[in-house]
C-alpha positions as CSV (number, residue, x, y, z in Angstrom):
1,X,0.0,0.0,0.0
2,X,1.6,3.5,-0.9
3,X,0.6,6.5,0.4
4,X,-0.4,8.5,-2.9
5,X,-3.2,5.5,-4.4
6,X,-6.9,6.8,-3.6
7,X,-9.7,6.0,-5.5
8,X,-11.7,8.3,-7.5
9,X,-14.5,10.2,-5.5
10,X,-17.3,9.1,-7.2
11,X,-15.7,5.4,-6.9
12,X,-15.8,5.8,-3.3
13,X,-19.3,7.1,-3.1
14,X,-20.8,4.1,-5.3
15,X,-19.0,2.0,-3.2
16,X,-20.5,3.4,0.0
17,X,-23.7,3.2,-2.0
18,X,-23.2,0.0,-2.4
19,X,-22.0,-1.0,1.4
20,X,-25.0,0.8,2.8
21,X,-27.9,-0.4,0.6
22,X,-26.3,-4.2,2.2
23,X,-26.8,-3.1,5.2
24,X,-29.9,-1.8,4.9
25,X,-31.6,-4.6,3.3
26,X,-29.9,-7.0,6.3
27,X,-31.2,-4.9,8.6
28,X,-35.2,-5.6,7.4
29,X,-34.4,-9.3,8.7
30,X,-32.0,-8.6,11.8
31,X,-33.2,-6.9,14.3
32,X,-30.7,-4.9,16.8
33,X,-27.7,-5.5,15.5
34,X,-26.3,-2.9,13.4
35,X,-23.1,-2.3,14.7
36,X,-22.5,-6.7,13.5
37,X,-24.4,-6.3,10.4
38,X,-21.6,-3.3,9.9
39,X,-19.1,-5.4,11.0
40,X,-19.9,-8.4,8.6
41,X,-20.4,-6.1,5.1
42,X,-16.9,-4.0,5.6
43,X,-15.4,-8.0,6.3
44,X,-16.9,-8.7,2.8
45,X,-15.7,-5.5,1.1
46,X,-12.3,-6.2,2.8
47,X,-12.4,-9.8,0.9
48,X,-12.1,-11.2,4.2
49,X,-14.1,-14.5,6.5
50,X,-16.1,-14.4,9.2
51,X,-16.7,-16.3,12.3
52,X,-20.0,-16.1,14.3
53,X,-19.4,-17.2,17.4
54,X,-22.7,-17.3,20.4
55,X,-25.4,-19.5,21.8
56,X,-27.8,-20.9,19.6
57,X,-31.2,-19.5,18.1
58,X,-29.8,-15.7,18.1
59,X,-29.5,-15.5,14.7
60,X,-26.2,-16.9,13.0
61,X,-27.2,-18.7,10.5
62,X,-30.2,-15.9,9.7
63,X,-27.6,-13.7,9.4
64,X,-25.4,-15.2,6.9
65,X,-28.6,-16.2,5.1
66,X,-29.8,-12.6,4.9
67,X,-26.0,-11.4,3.6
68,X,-26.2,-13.8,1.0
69,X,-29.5,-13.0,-0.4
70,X,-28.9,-9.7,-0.4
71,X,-26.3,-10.4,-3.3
72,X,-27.1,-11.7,-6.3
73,X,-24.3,-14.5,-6.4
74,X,-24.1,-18.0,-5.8
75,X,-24.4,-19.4,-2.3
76,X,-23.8,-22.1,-0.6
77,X,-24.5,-23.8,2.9
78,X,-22.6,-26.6,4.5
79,X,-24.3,-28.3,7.3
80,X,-21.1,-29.5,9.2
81,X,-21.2,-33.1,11.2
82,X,-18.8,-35.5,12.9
83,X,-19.3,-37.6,9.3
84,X,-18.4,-35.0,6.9
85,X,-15.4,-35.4,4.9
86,X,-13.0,-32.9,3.5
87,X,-14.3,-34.0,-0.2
88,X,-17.9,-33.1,0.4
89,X,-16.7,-29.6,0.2
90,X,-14.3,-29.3,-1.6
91,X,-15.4,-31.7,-4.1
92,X,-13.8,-34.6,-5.9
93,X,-12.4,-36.1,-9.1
94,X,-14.6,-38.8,-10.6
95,X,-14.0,-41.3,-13.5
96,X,-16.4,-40.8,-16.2
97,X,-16.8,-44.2,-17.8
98,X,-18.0,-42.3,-21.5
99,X,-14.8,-39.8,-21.6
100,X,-12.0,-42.5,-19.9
101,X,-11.4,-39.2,-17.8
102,X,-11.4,-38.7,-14.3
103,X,-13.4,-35.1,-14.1
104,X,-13.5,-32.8,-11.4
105,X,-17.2,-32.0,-9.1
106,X,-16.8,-29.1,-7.6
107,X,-18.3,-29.0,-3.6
108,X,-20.3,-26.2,-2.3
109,X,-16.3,-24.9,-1.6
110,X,-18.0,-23.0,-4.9
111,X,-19.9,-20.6,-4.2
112,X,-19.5,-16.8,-3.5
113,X,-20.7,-17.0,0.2
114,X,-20.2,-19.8,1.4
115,X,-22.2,-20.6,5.3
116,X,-20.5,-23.2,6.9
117,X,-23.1,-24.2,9.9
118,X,-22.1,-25.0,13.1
119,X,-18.2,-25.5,11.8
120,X,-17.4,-26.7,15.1
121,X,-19.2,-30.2,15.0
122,X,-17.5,-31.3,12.4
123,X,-13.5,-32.8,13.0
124,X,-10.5,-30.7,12.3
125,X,-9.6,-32.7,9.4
126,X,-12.8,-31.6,7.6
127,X,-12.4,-27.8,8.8
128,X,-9.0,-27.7,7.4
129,X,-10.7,-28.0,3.9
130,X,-11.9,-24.4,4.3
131,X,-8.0,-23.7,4.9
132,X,-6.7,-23.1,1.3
133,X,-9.9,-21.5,-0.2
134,X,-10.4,-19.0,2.5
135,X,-7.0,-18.0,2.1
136,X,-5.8,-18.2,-1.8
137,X,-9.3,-18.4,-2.8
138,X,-8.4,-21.8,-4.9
139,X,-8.8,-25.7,-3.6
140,X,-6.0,-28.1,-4.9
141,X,-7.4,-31.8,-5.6
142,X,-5.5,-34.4,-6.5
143,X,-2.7,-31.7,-7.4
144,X,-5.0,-29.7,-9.9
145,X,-5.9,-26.0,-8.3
146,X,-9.6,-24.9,-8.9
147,X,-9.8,-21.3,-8.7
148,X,-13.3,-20.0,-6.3
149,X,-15.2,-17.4,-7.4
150,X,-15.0,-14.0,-7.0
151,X,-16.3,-12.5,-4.4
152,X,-16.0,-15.0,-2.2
153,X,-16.0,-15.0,1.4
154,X,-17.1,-17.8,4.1
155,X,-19.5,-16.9,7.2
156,X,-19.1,-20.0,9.7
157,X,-20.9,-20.4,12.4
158,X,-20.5,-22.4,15.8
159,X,-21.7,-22.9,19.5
160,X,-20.2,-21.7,22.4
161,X,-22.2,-24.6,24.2
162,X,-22.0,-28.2,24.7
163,X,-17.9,-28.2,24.2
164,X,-17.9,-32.0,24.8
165,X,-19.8,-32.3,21.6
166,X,-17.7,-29.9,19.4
167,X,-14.1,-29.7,18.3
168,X,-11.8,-27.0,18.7
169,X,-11.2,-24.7,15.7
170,X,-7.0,-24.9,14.7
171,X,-5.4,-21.7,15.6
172,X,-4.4,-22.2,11.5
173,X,-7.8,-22.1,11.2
174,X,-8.9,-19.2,13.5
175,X,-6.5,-16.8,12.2
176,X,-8.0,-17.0,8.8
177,X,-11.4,-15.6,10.1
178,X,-10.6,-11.9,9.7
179,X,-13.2,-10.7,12.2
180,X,-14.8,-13.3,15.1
181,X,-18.6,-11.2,15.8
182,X,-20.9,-12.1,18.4
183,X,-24.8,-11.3,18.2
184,X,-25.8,-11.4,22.1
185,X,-29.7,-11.7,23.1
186,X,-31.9,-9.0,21.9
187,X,-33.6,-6.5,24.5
188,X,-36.9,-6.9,24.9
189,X,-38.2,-3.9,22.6
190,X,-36.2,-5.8,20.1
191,X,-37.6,-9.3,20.2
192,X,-41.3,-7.7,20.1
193,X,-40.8,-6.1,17.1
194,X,-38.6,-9.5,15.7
195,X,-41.2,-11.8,17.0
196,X,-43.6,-8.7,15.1
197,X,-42.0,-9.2,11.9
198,X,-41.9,-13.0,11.6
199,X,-46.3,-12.6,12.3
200,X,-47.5,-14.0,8.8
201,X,-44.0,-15.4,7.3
202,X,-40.3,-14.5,7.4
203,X,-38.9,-11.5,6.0
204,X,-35.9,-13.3,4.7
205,X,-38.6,-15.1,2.0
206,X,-38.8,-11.9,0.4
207,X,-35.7,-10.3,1.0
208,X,-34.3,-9.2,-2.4
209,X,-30.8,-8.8,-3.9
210,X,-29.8,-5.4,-3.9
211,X,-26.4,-5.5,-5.0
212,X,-24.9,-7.7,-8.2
213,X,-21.0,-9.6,-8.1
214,X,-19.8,-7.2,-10.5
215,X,-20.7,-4.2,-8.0
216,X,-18.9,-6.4,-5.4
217,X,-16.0,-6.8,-6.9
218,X,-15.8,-2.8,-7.7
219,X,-16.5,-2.0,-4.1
220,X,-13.5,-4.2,-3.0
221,X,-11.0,-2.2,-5.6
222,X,-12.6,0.5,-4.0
223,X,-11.5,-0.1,-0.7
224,X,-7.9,-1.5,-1.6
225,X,-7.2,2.1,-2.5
226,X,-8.3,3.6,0.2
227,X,-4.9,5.4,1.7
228,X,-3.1,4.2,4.3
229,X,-0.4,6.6,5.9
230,X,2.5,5.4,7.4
231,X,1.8,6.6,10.5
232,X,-1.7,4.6,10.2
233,X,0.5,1.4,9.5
234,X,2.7,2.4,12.1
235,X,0.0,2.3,14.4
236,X,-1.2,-0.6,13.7
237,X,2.2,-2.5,13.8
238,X,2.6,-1.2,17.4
239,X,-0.6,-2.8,18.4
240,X,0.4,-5.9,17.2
241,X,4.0,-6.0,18.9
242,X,2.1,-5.5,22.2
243,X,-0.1,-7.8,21.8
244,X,3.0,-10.3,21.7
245,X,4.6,-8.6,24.4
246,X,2.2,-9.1,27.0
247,X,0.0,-12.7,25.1
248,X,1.5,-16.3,25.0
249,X,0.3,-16.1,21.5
250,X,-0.1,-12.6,19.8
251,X,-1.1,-11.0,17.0
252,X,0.0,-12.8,14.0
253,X,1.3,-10.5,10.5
254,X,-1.8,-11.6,8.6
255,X,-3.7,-10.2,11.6
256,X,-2.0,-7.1,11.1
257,X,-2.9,-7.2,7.5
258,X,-6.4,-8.3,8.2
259,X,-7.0,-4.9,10.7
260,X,-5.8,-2.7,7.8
261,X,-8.1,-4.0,5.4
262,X,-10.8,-3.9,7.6
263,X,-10.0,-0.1,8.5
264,X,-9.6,0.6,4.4
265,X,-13.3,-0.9,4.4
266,X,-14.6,1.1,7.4
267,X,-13.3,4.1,5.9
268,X,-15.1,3.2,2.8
269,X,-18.4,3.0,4.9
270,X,-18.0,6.3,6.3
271,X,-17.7,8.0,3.1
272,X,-14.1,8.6,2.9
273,X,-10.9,7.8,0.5
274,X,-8.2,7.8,4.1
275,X,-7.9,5.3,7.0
276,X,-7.9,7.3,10.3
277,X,-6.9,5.6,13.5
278,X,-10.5,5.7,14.6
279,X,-11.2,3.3,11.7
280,X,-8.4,1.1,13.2
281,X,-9.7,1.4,16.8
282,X,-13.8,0.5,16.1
283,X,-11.9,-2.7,14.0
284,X,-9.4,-3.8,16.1
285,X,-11.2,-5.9,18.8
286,X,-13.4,-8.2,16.5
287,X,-10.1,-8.5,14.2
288,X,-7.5,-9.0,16.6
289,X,-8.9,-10.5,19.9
290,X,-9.7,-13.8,18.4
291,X,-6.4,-14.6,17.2
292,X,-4.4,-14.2,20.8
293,X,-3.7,-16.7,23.6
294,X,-3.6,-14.6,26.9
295,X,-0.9,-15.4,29.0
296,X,-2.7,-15.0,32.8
297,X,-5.6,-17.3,32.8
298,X,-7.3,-14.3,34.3
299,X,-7.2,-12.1,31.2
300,X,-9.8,-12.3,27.9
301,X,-8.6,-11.6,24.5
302,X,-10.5,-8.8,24.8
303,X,-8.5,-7.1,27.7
304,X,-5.2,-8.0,26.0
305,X,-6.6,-5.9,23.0
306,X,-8.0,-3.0,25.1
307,X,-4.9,-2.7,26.8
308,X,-3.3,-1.9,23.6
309,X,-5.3,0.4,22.6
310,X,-5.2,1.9,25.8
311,X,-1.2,2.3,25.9
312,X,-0.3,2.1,22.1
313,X,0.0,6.2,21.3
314,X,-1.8,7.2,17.9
């Protein structure tokens, strides 16, 4: 990144455009979560993965249902189980008895959102098939790569309940989530006007696309030249060294990567062409925290990150 690239004005405001009329339209299904519906869309302009992480029935899966239909791409979901095996997403080769060829079926790997439910059930030999597509956005079988299509980004879900039925995600694994979000319960002027909406049939049956891949696709050019001035990277380096300082496991380079792109995008939401650190502060904590190991069993990844914001000078 180099300080002189912006993008043109108008670029940036189509892109905005674009950003917001996502949000919006999530927002007709979601009720009381904004701030994550923000969160997920400026992950999806930064070409980056999310993880949803809560209890179940607040809405996961409804979200990353609602994302998806509110682009009109291909999509994708991935029930995972203990039974799953890395070829059922991925896909395989198979011998076609006509050609004498072995030809490849692609897995619902495919797809430009991809909702892998409940990741957590299945083993970590099966979640490592997400590994190479979330990163390189491409699956190698049998030594022949496969590009994905573009956009593509995969919203996984799991439980934080029942541990003695799940498997841990691989820190491999984790650190290629560029933001973990958590939905919470809604208040209770919140779930009257959700349990209001659903009254006759779910909004999501009639949500409608209101953005096409191409316009993705722009938006994330967009937001890769959205400037990033030294002191801005600067910044964000000095978070990451004190997160190692003071974690058994900190922040990780593609982390550091991660939280740029994801203050490039939140720029891009806001309507401007420049990172500022407040764009790296309202990112940092669902881009960063999942990705440490605290050192005192008393401190959260959270605290680790607040600290460093707290003591890193802008």
């Amino acid at each position: 990144m180099t300080d002189n690239v912006t993008a043109e004005p108008a670029d940036g405001e189509r892109a905005q455009a674009i950003a917001q009329r996502i949000v919006d339209n999530v927002e007709t299904v979601i009720v009381g979560h904004s701030d994550t519906i923000e969160q997920i869309v400026t992950a999806v302009l930064a070409g980056g993965n999310v993880l949803l992480d809560d209890v179940p029935g607040v809405g996961k899966t409804m979200l990353a249902r609602s994302l998806a239909r509110s682009v009109a791409g291909s999509f994708r979901r991935v029930q995972f189980t203990p039974d799953l095996l890395p070829g059922d997403i991925t896909g395989v080769n198979v011998f076609n008895q006509k050609t004498r060829e072995f030809e490849f079926q692609s897995g619902p790997i495919f797809a430009n959102v991809v909702l892998a439910d409940e990741i957590n059930r299945a083993p970590p030999k099966t979640q490592s098939a997400l590994l190479e597509a979330m990163e390189e956005h491409q699956v190698t079988v049998d030594g022949e790569t496969h590009p994905v299509p573009a956009p593509f980004t995969v919203i996984a879900t799991q439980n934080s309940v029942a541990a003695d039925q799940t498997y841990s995600l691989p820190v491999a694994e984790i650190d290629r989530f560029m933001k973990r979000l958590q939905l919470g319960y809604p208040g209770a002027s919140e779930e009257a006007e959700l349990l209001d909406r659903i009254v006759g049939g779910h909004p999501i049956e009639s949500l409608s696309p209101v953005a096409t891949v191409e316009e993705i696709n722009a938006a994330q050019r967009v937001v890769s030249t959205v400037r990033v001035e030294s002191s801005i990277r600067e910044y964000v380096t000095a978070i990451a060294e004190y997160t190692r300082e003071h974690a058994r496991l900190g922040v990780s380079p593609r982390g550091s990567i991660a939280l740029v792109r994801a203050a490039q995008a939140r720029a891009t939401l806001d309507g401007r062409s420049y990172v500022r650190p407040s764009d790296v502060q309202s990112e940092a904590l669902v881009t960063l925290a999942h990705r440490i190991r605290p050192t005192a069993e008393t401190d959260s990844q959270a605290t680790v990150i607040k600290r460093a914001l707290d003591s890193v000078q802008v």
